[in-house]
Biopython code that builds the backbone (N, CA, C, O; Angstrom):
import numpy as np
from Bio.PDB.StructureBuilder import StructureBuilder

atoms = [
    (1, "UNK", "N", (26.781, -20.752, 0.270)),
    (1, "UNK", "CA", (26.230, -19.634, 1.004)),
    (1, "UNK", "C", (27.345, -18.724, 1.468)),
    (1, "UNK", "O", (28.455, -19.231, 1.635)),
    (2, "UNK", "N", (27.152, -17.313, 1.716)),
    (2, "UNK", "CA", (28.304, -16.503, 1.832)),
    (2, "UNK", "C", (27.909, -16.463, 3.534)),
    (2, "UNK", "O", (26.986, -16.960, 4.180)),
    (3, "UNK", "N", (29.238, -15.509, 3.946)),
    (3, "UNK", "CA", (29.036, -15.317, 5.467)),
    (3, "UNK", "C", (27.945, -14.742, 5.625)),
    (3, "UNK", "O", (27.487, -14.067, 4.704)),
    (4, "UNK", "N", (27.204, -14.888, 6.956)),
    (4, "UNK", "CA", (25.901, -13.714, 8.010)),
    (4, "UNK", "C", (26.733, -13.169, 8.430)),
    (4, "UNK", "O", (27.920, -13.422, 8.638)),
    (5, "UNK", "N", (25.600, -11.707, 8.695)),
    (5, "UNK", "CA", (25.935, -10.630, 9.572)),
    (5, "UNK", "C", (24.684, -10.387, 10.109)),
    (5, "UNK", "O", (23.596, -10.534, 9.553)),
    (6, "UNK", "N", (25.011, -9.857, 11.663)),
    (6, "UNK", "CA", (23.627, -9.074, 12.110)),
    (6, "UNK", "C", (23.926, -7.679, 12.106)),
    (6, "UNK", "O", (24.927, -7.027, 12.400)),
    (7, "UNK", "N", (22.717, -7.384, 11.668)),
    (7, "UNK", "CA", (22.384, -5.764, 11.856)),
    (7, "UNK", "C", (20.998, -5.349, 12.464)),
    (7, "UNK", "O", (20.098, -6.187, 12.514)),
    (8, "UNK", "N", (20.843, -4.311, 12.839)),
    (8, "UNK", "CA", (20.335, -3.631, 13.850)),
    (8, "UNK", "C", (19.690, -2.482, 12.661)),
    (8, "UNK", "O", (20.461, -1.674, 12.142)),
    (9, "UNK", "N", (18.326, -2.502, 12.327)),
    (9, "UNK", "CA", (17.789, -1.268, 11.517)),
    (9, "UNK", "C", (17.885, -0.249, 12.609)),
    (9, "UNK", "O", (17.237, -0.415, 13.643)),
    (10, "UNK", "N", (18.615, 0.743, 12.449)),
    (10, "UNK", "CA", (18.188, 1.923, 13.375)),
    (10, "UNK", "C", (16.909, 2.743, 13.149)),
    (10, "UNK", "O", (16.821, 3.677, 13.947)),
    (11, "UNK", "N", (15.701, 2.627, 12.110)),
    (11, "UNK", "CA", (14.254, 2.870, 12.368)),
    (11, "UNK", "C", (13.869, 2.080, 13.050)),
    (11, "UNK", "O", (12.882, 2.633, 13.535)),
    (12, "UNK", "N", (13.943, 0.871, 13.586)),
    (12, "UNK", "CA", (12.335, -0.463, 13.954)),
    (12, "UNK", "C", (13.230, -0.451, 15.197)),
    (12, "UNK", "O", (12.825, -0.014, 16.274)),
    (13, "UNK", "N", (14.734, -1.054, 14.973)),
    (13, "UNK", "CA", (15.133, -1.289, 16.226)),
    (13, "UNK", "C", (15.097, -3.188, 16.195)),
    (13, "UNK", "O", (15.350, -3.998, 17.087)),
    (14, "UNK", "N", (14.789, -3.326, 15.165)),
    (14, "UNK", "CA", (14.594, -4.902, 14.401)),
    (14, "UNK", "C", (15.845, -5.564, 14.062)),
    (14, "UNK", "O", (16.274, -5.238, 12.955)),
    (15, "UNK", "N", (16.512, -6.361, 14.675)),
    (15, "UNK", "CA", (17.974, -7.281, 14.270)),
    (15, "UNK", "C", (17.354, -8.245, 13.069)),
    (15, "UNK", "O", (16.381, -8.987, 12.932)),
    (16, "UNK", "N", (18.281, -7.880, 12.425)),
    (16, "UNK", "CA", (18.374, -8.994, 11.078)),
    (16, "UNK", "C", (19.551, -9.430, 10.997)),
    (16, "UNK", "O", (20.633, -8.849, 11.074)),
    (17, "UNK", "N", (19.162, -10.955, 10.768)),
    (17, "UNK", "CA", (20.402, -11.652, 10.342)),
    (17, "UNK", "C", (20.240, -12.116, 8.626)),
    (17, "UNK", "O", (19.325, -12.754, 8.106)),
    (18, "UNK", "N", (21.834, -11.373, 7.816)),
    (18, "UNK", "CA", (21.450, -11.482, 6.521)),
    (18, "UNK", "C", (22.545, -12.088, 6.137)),
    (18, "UNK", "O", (23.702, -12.124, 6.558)),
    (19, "UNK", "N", (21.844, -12.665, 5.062)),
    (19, "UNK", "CA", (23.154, -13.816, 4.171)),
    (19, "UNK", "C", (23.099, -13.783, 2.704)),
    (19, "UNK", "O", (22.027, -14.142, 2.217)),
    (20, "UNK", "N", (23.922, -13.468, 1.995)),
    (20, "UNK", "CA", (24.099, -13.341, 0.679)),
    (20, "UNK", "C", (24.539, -15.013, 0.351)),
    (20, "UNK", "O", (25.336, -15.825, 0.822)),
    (21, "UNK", "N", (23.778, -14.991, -0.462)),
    (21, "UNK", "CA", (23.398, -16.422, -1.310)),
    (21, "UNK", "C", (23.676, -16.189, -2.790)),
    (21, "UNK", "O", (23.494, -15.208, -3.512)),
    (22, "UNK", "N", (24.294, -17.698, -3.064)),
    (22, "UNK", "CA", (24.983, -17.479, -4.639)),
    (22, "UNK", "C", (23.529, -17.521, -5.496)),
    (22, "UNK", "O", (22.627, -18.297, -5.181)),
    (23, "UNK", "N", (23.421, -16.480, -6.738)),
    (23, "UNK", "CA", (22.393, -17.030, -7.559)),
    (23, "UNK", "C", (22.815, -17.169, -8.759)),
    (23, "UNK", "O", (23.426, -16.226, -9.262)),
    (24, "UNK", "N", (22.590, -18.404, -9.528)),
    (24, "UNK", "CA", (23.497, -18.396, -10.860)),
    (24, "UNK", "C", (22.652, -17.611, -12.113)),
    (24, "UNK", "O", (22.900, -17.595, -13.318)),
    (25, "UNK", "N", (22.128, -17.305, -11.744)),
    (25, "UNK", "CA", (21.245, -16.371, -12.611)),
    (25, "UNK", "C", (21.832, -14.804, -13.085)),
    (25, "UNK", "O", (21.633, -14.194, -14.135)),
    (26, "UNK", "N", (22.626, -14.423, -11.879)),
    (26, "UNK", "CA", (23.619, -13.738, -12.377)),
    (26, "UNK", "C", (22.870, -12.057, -11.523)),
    (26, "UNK", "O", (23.219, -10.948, -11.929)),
    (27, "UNK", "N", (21.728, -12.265, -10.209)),
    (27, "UNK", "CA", (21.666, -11.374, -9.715)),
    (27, "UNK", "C", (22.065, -11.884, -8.298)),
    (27, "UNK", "O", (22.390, -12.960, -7.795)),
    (28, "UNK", "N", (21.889, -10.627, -7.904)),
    (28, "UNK", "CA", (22.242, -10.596, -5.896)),
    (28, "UNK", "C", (21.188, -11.240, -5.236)),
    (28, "UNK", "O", (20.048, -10.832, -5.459)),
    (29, "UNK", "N", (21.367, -12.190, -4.448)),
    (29, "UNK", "CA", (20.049, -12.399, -3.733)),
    (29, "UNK", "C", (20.800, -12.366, -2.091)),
    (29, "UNK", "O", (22.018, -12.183, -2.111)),
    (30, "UNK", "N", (20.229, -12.512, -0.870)),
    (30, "UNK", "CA", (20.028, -12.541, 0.214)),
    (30, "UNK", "C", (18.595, -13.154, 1.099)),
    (30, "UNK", "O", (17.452, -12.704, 1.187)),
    (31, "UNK", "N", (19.076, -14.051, 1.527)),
    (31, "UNK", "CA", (18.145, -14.813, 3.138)),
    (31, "UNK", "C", (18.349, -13.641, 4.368)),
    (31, "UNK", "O", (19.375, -13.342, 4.978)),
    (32, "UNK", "N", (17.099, -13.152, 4.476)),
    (32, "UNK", "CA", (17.142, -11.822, 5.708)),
    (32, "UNK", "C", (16.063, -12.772, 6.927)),
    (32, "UNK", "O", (14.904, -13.118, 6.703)),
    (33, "UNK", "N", (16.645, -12.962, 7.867)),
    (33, "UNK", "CA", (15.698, -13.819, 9.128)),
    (33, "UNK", "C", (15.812, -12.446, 9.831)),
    (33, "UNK", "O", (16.898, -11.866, 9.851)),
    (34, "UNK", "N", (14.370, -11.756, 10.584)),
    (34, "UNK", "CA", (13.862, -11.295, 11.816)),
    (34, "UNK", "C", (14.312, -12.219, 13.186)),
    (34, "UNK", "O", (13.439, -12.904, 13.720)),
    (35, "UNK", "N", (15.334, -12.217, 13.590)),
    (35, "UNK", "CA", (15.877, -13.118, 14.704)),
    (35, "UNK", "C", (14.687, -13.026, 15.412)),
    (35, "UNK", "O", (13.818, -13.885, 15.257)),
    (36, "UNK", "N", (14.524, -11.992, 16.249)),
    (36, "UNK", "CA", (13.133, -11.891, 17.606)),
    (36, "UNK", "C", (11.409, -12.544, 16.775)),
    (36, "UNK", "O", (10.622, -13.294, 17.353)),
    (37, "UNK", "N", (11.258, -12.083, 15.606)),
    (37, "UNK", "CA", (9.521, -12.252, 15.620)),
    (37, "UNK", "C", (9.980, -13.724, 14.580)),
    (37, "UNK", "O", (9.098, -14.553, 14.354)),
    (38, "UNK", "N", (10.983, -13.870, 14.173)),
    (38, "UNK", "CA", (10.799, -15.434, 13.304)),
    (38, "UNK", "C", (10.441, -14.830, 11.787)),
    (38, "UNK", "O", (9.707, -15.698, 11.312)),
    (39, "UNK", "N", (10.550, -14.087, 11.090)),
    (39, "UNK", "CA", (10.109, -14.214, 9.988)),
    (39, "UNK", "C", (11.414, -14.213, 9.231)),
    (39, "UNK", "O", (12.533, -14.303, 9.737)),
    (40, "UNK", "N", (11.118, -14.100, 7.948)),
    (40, "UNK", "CA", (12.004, -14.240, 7.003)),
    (40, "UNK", "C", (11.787, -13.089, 5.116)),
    (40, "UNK", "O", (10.771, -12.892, 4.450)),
    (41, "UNK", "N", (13.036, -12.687, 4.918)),
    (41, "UNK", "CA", (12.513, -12.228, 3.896)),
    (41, "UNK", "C", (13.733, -12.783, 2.397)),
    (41, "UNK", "O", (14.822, -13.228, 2.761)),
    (42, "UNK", "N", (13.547, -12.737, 1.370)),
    (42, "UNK", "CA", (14.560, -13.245, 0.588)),
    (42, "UNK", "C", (14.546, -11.970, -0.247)),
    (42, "UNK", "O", (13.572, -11.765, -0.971)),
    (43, "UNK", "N", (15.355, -11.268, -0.210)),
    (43, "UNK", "CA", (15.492, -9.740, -0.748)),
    (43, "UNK", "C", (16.774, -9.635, -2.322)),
    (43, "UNK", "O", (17.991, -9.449, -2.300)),
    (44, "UNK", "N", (15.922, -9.826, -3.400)),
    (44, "UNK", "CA", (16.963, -9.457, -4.606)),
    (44, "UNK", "C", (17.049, -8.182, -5.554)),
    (44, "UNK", "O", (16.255, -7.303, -5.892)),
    (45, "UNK", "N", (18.616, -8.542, -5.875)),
    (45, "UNK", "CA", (18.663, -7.446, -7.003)),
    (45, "UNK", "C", (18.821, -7.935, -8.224)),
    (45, "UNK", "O", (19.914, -7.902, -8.789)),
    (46, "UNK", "N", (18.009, -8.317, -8.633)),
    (46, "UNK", "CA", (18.506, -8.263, -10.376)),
    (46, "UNK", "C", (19.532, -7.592, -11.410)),
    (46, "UNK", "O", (20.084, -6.583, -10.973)),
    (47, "UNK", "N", (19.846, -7.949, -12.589)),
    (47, "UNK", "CA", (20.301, -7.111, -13.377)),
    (47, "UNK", "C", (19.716, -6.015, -14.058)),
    (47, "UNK", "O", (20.231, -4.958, -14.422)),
    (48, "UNK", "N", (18.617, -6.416, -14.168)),
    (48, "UNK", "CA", (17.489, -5.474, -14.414)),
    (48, "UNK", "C", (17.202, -4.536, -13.893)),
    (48, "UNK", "O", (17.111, -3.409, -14.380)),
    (49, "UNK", "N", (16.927, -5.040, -12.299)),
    (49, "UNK", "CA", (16.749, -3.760, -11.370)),
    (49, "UNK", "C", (18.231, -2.966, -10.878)),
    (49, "UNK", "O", (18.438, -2.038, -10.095)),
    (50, "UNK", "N", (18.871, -3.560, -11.485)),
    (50, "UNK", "CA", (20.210, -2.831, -11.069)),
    (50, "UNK", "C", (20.389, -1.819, -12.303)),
    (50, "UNK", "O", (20.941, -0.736, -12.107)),
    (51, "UNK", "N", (19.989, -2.125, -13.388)),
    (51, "UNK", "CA", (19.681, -0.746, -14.383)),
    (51, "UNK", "C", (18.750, 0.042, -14.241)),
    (51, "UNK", "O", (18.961, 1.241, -14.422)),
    (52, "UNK", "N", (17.728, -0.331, -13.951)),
    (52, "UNK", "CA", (16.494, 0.648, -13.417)),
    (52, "UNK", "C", (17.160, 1.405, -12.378)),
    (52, "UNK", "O", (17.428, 2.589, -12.580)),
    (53, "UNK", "N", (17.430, 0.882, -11.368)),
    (53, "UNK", "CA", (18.214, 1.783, -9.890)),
    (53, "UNK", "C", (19.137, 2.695, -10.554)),
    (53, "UNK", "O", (19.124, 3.841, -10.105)),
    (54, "UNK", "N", (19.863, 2.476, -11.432)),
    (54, "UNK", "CA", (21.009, 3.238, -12.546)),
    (54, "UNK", "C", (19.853, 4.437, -13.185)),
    (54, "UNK", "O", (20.254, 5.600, -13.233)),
    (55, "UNK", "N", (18.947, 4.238, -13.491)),
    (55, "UNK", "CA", (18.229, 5.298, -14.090)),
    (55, "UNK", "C", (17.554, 6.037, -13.690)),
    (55, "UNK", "O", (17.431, 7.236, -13.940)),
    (56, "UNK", "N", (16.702, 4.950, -12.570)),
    (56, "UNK", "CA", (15.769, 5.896, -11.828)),
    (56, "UNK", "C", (16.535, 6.793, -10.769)),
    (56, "UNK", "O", (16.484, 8.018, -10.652)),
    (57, "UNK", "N", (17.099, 6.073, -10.192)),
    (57, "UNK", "CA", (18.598, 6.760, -9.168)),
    (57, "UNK", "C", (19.552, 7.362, -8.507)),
    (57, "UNK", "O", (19.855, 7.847, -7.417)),
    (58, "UNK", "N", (20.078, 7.058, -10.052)),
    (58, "UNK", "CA", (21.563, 7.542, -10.269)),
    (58, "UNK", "C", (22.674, 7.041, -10.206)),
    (58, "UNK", "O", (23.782, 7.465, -10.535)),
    (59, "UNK", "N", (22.036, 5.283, -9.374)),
    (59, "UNK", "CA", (23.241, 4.672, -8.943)),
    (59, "UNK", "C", (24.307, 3.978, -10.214)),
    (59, "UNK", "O", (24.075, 3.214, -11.151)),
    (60, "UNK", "N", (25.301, 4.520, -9.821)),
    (60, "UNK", "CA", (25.924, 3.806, -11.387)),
    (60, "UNK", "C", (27.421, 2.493, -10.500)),
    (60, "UNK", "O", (27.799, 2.578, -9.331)),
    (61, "UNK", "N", (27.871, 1.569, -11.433)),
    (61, "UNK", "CA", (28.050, 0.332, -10.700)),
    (61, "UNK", "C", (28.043, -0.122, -9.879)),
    (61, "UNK", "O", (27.141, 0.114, -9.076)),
    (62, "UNK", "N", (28.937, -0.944, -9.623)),
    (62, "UNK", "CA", (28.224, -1.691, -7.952)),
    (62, "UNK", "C", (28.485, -1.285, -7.322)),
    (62, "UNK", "O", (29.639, -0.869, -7.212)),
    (63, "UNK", "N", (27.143, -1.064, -6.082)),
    (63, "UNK", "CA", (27.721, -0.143, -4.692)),
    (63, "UNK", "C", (28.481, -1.082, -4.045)),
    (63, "UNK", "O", (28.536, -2.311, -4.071)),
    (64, "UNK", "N", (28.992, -0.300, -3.521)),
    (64, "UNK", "CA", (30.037, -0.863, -2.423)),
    (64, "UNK", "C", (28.945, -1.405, -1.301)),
    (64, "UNK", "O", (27.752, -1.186, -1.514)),
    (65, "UNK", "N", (29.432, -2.246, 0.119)),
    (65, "UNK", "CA", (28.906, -3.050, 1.066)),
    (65, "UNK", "C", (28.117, -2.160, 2.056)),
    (65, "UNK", "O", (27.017, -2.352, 2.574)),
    (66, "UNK", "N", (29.151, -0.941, 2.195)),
    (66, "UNK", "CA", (28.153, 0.397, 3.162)),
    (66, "UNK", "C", (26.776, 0.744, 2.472)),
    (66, "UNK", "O", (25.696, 0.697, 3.062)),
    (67, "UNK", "N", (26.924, 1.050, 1.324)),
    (67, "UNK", "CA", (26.266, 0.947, 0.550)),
    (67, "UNK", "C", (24.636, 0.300, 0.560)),
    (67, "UNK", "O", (23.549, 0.824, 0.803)),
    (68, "UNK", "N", (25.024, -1.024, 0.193)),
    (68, "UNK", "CA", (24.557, -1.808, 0.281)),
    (68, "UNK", "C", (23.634, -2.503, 1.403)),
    (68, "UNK", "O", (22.627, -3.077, 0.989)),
    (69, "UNK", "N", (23.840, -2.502, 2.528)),
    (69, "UNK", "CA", (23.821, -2.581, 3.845)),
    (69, "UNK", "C", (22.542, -1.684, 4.411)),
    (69, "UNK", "O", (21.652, -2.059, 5.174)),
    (70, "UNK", "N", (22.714, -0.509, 3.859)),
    (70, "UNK", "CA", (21.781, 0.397, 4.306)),
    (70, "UNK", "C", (21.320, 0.601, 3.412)),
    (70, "UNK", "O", (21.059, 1.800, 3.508)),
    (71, "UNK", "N", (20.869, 0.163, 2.180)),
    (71, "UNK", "CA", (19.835, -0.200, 1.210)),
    (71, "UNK", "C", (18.759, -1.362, 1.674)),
    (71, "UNK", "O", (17.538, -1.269, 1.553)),
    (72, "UNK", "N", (19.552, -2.581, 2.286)),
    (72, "UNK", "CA", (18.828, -3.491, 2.639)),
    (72, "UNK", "C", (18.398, -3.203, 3.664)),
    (72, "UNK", "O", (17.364, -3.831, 3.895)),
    (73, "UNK", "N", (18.709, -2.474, 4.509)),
    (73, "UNK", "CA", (17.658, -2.289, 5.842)),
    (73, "UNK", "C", (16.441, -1.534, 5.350)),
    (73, "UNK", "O", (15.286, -1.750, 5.715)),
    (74, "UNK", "N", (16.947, -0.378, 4.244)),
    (74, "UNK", "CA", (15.765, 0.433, 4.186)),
    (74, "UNK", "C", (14.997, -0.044, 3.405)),
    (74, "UNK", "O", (14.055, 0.666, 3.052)),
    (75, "UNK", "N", (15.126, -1.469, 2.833)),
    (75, "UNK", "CA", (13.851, -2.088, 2.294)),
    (75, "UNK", "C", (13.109, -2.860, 3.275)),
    (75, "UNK", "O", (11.881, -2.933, 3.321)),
    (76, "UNK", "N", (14.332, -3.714, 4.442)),
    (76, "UNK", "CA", (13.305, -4.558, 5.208)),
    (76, "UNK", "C", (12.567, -3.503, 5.723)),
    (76, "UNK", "O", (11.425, -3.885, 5.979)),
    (77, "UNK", "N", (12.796, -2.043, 6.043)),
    (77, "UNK", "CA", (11.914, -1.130, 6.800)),
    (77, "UNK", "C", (10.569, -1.018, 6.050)),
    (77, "UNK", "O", (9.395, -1.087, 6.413)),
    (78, "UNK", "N", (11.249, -0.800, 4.739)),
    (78, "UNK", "CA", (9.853, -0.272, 3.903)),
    (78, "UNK", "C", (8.870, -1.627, 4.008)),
    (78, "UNK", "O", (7.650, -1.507, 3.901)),
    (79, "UNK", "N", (9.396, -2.697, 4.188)),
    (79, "UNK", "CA", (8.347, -3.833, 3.803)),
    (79, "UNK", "C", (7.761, -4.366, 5.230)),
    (79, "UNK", "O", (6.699, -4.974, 5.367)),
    (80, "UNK", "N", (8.836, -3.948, 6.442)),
    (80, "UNK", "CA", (7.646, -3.906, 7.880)),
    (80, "UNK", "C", (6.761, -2.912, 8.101)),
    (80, "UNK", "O", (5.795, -3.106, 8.839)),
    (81, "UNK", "N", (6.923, -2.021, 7.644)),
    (81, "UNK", "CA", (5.695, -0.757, 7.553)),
    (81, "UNK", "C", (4.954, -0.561, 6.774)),
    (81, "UNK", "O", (4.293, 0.445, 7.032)),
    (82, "UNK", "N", (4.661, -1.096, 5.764)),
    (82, "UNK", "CA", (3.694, -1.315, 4.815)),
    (82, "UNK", "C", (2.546, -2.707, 4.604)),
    (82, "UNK", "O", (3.005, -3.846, 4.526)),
    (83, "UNK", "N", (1.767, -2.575, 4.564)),
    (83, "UNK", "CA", (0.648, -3.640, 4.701)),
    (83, "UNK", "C", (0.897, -4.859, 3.798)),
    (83, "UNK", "O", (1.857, -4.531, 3.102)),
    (84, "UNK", "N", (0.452, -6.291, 3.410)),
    (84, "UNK", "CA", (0.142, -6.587, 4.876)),
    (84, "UNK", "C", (1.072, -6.762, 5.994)),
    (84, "UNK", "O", (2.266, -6.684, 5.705)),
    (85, "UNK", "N", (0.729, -7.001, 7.316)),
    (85, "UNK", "CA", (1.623, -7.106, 7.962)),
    (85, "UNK", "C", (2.151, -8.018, 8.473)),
    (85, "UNK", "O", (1.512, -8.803, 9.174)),
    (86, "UNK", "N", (3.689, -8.165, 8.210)),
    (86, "UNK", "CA", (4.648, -9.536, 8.413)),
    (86, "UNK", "C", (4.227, -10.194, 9.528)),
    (86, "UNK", "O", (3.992, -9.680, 10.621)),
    (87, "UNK", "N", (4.091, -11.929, 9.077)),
    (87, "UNK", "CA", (3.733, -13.217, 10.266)),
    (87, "UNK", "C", (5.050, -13.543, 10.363)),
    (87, "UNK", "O", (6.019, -13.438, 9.611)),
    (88, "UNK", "N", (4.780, -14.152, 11.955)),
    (88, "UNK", "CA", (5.939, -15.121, 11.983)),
    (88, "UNK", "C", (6.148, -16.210, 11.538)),
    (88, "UNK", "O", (5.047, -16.635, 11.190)),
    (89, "UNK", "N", (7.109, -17.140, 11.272)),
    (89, "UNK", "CA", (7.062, -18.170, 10.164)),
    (89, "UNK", "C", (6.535, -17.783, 9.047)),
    (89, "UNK", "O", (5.546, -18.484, 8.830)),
    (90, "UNK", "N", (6.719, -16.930, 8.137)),
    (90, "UNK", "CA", (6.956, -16.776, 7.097)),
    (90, "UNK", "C", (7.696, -16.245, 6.269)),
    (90, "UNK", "O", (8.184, -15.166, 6.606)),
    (91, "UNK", "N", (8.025, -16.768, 4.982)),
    (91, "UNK", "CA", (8.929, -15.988, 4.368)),
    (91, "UNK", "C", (8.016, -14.651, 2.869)),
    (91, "UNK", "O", (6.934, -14.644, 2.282)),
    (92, "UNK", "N", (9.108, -13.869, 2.867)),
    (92, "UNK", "CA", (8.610, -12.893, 2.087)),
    (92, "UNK", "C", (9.514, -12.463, 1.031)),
    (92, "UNK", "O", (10.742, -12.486, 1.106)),
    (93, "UNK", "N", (8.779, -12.046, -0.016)),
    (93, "UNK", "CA", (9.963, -11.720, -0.981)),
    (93, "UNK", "C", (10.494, -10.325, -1.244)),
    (93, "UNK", "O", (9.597, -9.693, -0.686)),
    (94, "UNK", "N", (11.143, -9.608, -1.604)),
    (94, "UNK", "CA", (11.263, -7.829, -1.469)),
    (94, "UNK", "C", (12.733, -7.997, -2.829)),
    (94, "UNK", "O", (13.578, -8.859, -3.072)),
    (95, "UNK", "N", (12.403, -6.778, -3.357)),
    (95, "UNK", "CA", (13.295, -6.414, -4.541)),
    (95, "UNK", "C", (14.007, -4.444, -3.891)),
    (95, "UNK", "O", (13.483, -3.331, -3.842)),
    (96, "UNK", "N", (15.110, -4.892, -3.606)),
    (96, "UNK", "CA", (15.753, -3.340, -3.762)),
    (96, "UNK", "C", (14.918, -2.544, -4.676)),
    (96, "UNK", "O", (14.574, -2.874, -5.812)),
    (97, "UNK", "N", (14.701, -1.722, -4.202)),
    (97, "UNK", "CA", (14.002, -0.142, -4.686)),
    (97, "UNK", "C", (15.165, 0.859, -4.934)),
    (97, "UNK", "O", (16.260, 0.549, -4.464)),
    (98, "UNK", "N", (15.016, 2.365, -5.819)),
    (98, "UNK", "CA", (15.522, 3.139, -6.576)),
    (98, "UNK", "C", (15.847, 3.956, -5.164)),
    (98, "UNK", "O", (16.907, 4.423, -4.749)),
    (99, "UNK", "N", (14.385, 3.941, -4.538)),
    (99, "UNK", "CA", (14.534, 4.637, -3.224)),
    (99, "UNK", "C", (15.280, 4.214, -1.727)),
    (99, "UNK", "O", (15.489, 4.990, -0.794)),
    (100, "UNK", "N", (15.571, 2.947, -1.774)),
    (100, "UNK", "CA", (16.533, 2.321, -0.722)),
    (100, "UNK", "C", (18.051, 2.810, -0.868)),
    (100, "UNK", "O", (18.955, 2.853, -0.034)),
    (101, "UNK", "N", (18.023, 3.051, -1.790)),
    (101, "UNK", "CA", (19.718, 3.868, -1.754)),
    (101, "UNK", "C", (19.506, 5.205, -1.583)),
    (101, "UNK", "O", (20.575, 5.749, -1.306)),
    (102, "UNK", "N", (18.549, 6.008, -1.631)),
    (102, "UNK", "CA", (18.650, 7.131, -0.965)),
    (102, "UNK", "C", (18.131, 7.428, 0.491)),
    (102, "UNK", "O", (17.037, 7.033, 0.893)),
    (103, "UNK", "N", (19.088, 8.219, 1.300)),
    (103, "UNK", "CA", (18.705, 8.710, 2.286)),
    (103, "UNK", "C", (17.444, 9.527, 2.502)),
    (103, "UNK", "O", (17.372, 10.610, 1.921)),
    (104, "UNK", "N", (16.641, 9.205, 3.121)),
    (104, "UNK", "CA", (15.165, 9.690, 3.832)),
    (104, "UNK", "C", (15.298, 11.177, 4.122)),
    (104, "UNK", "O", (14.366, 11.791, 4.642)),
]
sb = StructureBuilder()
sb.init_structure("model")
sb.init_model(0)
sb.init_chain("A")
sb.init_seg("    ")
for serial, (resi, resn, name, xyz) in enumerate(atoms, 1):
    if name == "N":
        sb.init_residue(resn, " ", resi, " ")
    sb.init_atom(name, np.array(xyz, "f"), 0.0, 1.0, " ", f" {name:<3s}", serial, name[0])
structure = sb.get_structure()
């Protein structure tokens, strides 16, 4: 398992604690815990979706961690504001979007 970090979405105001996890499969994955409500999300990037994001995009190799960082918030955002709506004790799954790397 790689190091946690907490972050603070500046939309929700929601602390996440996230951890990049080895996948031998050969994409990005991450364990995202909701510290306050208990939930959990396991958020990946594929190789696949890392060419799609390249096309649909624009993004071309690997983003860097700033990058990155504020991609993953703006998915846990997109996936607390969209139905249904996250329980506690549970986990959820979420794939980086084309649109998480762009600014709103």
């Amino acid at each position: 398992m790689g190091e946690s970090k907490q972050l603070r979405s500046p939309e929700l105001g929601v602390i996440f604690q996230i951890t990049e996890v080895e996948a031998p499969t050969g994409e990005r994955l991450w364990e995202i815990h909701d510290v306050e409500r208990n939930r959990g999300f396991r958020l990946s990037m594929t190789r696949e979706a890392l060419s799609r994001l390249a096309s649909e995009g624009g993004i071309t190799g690997a983003p860097n961690d700033v990058t990155m960082q504020t991609a993953i918030l703006a998915a846990l955002e997109r996936a607390l504001v969209t139905p249904p709506e996250k329980i506690s004790g549970e986990m959820y799954d979420l794939e980086l979007a084309a649109t998480d790397f762009t600014p709103a």
